[in-house]
C-alpha positions as CSV (number, residue, x, y, z in Angstrom):
1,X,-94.2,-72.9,25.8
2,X,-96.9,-75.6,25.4
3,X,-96.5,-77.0,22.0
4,X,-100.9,-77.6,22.7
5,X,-100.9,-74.0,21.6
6,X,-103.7,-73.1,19.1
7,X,-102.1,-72.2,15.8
8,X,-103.8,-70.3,13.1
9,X,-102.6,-69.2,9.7
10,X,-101.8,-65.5,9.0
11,X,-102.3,-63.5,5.5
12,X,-99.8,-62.1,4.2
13,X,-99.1,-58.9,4.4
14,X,-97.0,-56.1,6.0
15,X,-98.5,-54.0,8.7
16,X,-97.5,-50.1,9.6
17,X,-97.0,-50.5,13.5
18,X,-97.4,-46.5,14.2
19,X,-101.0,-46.6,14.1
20,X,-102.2,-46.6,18.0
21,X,-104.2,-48.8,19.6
22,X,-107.3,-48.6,17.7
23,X,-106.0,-49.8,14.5
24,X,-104.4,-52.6,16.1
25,X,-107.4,-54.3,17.7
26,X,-108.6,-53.6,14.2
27,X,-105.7,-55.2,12.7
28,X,-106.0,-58.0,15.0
29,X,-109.1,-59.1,14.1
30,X,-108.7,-58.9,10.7
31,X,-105.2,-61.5,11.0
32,X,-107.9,-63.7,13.3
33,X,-110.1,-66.0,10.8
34,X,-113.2,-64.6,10.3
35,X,-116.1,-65.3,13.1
36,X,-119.2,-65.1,14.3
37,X,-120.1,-63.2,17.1
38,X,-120.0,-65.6,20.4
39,X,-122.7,-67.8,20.0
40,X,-123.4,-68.0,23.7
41,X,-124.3,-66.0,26.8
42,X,-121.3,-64.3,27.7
43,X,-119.7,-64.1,31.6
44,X,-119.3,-61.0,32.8
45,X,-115.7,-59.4,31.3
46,X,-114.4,-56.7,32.8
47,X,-111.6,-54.1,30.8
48,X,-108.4,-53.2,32.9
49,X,-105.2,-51.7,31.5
50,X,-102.4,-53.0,33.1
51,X,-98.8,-50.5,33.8
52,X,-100.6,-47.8,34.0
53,X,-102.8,-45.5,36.4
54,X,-104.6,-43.9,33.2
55,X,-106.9,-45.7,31.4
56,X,-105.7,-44.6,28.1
57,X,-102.2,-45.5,28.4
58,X,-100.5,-49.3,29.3
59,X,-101.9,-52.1,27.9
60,X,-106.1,-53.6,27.5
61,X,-106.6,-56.5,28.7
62,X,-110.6,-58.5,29.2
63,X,-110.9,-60.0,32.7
64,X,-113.2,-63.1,33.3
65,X,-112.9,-63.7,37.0
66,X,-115.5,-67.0,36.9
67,X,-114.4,-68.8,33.5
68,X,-115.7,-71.9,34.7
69,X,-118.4,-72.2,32.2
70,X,-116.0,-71.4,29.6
71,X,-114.4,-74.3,27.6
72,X,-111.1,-73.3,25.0
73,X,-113.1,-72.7,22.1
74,X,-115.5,-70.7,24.5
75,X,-111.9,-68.6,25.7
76,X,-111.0,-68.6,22.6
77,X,-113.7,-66.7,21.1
78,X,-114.3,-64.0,23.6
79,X,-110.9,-63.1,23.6
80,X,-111.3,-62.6,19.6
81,X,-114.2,-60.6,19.9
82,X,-112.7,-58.6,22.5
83,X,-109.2,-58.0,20.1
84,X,-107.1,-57.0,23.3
85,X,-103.4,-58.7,22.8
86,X,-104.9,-60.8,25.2
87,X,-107.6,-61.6,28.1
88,X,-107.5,-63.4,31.3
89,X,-109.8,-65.8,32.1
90,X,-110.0,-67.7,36.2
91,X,-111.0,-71.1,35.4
92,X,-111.2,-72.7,38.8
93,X,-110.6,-71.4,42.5
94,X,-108.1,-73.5,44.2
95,X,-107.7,-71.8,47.9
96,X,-108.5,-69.0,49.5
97,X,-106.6,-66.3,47.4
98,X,-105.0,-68.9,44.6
99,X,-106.8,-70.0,41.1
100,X,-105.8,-71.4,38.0
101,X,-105.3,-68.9,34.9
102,X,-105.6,-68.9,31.2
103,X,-104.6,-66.5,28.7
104,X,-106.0,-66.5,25.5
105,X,-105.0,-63.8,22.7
106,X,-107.4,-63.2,19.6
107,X,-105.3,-66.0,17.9
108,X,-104.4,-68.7,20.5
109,X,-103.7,-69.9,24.0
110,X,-100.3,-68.2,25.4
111,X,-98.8,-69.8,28.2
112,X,-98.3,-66.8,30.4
113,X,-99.2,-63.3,30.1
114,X,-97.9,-60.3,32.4
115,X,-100.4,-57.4,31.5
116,X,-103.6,-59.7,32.1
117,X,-101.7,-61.0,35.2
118,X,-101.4,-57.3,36.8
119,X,-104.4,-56.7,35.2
120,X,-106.7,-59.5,36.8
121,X,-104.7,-59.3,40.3
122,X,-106.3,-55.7,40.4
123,X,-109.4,-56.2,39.3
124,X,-109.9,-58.9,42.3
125,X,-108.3,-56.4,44.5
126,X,-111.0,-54.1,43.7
127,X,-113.9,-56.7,44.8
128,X,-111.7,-58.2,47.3
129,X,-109.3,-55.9,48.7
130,X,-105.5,-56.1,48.1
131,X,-103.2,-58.6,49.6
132,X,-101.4,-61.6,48.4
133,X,-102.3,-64.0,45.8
134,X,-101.0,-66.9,43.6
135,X,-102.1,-67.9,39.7
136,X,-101.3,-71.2,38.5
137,X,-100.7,-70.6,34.7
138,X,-99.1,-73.2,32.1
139,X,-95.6,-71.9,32.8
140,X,-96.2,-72.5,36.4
141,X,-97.2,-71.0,39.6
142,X,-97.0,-67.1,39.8
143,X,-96.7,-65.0,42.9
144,X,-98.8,-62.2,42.9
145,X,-98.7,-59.0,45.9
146,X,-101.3,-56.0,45.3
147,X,-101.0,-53.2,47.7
148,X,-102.8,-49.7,47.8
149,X,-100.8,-46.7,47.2
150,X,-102.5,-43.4,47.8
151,X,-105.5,-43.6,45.1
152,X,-103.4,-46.5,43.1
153,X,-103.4,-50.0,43.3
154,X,-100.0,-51.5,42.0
155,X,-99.4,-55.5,41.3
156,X,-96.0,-57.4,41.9
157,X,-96.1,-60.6,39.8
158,X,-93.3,-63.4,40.4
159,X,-91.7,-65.3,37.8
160,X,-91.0,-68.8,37.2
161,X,-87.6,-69.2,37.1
162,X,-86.0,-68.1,33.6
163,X,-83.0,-68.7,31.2
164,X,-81.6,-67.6,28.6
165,X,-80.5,-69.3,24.7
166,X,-78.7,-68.4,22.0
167,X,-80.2,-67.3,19.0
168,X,-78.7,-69.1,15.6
169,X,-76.9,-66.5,12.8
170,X,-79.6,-67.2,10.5
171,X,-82.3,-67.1,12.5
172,X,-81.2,-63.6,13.6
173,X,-80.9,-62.5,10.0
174,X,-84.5,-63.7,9.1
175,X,-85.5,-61.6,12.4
176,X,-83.4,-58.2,11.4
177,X,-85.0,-59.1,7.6
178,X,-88.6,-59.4,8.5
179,X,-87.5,-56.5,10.8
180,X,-85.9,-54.5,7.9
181,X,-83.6,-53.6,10.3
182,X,-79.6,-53.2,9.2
183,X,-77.4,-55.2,11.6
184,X,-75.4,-52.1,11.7
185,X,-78.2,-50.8,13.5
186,X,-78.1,-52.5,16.7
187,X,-76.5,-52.2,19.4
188,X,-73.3,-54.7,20.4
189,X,-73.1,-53.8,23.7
190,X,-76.8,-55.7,24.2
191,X,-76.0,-59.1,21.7
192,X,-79.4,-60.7,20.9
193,X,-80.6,-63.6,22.6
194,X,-84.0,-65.7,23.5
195,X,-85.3,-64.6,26.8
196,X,-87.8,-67.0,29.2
197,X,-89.5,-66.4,32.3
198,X,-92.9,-68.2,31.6
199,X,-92.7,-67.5,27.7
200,X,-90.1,-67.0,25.0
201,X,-89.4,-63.4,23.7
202,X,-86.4,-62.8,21.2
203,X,-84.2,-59.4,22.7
204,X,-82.9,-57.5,20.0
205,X,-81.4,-53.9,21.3
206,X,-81.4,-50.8,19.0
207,X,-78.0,-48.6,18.6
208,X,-80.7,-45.6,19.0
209,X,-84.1,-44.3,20.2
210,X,-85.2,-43.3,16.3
211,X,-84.0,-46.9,15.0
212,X,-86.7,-48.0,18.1
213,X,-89.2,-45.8,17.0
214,X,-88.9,-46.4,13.1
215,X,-90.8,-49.7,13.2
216,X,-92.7,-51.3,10.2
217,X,-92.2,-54.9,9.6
218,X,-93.3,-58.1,7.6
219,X,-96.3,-59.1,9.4
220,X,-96.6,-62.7,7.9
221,X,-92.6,-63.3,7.3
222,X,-91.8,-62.4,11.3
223,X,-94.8,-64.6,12.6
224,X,-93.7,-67.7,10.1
225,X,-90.2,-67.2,12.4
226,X,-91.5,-66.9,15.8
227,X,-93.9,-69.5,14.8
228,X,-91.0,-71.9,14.0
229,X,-88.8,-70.8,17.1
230,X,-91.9,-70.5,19.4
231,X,-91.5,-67.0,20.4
232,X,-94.3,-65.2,21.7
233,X,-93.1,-61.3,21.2
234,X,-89.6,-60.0,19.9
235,X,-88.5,-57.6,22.8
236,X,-86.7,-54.6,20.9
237,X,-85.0,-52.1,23.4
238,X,-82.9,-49.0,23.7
239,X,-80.9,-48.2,26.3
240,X,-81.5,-44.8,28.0
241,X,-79.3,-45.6,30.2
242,X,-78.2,-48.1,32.7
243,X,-81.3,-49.3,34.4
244,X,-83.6,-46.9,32.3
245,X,-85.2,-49.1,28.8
246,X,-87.6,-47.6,26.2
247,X,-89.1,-51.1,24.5
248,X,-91.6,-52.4,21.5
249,X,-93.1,-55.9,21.3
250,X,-94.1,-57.2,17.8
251,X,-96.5,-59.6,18.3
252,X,-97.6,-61.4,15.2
253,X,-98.4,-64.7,16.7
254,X,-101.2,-63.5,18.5
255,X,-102.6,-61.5,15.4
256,X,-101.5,-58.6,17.3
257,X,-99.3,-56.0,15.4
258,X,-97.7,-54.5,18.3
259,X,-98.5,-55.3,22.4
260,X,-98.4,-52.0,24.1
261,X,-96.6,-53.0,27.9
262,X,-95.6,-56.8,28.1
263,X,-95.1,-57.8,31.8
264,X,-93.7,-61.4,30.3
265,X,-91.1,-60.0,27.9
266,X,-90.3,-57.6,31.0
267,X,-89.7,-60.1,33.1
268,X,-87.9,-62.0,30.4
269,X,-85.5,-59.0,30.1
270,X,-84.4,-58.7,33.5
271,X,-83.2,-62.5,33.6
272,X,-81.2,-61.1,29.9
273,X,-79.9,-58.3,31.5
274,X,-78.8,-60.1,34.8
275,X,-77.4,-62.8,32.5
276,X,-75.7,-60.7,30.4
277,X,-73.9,-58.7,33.7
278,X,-75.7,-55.5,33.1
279,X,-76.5,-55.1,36.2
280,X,-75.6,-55.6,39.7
281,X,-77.4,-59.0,41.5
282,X,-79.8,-56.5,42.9
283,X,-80.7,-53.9,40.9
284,X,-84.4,-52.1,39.5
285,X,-84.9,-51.5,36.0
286,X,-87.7,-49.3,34.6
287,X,-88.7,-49.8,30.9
288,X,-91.3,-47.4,29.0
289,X,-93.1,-49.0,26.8
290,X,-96.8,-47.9,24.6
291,X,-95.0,-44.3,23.9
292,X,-94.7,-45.0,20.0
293,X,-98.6,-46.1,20.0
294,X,-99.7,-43.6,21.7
295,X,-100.6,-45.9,25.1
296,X,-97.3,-44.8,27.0
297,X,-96.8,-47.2,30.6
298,X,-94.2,-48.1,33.1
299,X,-93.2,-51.6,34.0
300,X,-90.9,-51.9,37.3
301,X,-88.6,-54.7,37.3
302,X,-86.5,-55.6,40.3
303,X,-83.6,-58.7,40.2
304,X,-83.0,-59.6,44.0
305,X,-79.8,-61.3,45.2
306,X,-79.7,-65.5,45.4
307,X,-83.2,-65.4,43.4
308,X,-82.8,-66.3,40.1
309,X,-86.8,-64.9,39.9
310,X,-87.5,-61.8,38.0
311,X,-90.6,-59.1,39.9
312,X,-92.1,-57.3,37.5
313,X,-94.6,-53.9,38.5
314,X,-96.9,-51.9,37.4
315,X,-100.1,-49.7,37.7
316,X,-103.4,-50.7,36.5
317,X,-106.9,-49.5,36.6
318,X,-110.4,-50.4,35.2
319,X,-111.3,-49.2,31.9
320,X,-115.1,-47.8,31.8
């Protein structure tokens, strides 16, 4: 991740994480320093939720398909107003279906972000049709295939290529503390380890689906970790079963309690899994994610043979 990231400082406090969408952008803000509305004309943002078909479920994100007026701070500050985990912004044009992407959450700049990618890839399918297009983001260039499905429009986004590190003993044991999680409580099968495939996301597996579901953590202790280890979410999974996942994203950083369907940490996990010999060098994995807030989705992701790149899918649809 660029170490150019915008860093803020968090208060301190713990957060309840079963509280739906609502309270989170709340919550978000209120980790965000305080603000003034934008103190300039705004471009037009469009809403899309990304993984899912139903505007209530997957995961918000703001869409600024002509950001070119925009400068960081400029970014910066709509995606704070706006209080979604984060926004996509299209800063310049670069061919005839490619552009250069930002991502911005309420906090700081993220170097790549999988909801906003599915999200804006539909949105310019709507004014443009669907077909084939390519983001260059901070982690590199992403791949991106839109295609029409009966009423549905569903996005394939392309990884950069990924790897996989080991997370130290004591690291882990500040993560499973902020966490309050027992180590007893995971499971061994799925050994926890640093995930990238455009950002870094810390896998820790549950033993059990009510282990997953029984989340409330220390808000300021968890981001003082990732901060230090430069994690962008902590990935926590159950296995349902072999290529079936049920996951939960903390996401601190970006003054975001949870991130309800995260197309990098999705992405992320395949390479784990593939690494890890989970699965066979093909194979297609579906994770649920958004259930515990409330915003259920589906994210698709497909390993392929002598490609070392993870393809991640999902729905998505305007919002309003």
């Amino acid at each position: 991740m660029s170490d150019s990231r915008e860093r803020n400082e968090s208060r301190s406090h713990s957060r309840d994480l079963d509280q739906g969408l609502g309270q989170d952008r709340d919550q978000s803000r209120s980790h965000s320093q305080d603000r003034d509305p934008v103190p300039f004309p705004l471009p037009e943002v469009l809403h899309y939720t990304a993984f899912s078909a139903d505007p209530d479920g997957g995961n918000p994100a703001g869409v600024v398909l002509d950001a070119s007026g925009l400068d960081d701070a400029g970014m910066l500050a709509v995606a704070a107003e706006l209080g979604y985990s984060e926004s996509a912004f299209l800063t310049e044009r670069t061919g005839d279906a490619a552009y250069t992407i930002r991502y911005f959450s309420p906090k700081a700049e993220v170097p790549f972000c999988g909801h906003a990618t599915v999200a804006t890839a539909i949105a310019l399918a709507d004014r443009d049709g669907p077909g084939d297009l390519v983001f260059t983001t901070a982690a590199g260039p992403v791949p991106v295939t839109v295609v029409r499905e009966g009423d549905e429009l569903r996005a394939t986004l392309t990884s950069v290529d990924p790897h996989i590190t080991d997370i130290g003993p004591a690291d882990l044991a500040e993560a499973l503390a902020a966490l309050d999680w027992p180590a007893a409580d995971l499971d061994p099968a799925l050994p926890p380890r640093i995930a990238y495939a455009g950002a870094r996301h810390l896998v820790v597996a549950a033993a059990s689906r009510e282990r997953l579901a029984d989340l409330h953590y220390d808000f300021a202790r968890l981001e003082a970790l990732m901060r230090r280890l430069d994690l962008t979410t902590l990935q926590l999974v159950w296995r349902e079963s072999g290529s079936v996942f049920h996951v939960r994203d903390p996401f601190p950083v970006g003054g975001v309690v949870e991130d309800p369907a995260t197309g990098a940490a999705a992405a992320a996990f395949g390479a784990y899994v593939r690494d890890r010999g989970l699965v066979p060098g093909t194979a297609v994995l579906t994770l649920h994610q958004g259930t515990d807030m409330g915003r259920p989705g589906t994210l698709t992701v497909e390993l392929r043979e002598g490609d070392a790149r993870i393809r991640v899918t999902g729905t998505g649809t305007r919002i309003g």
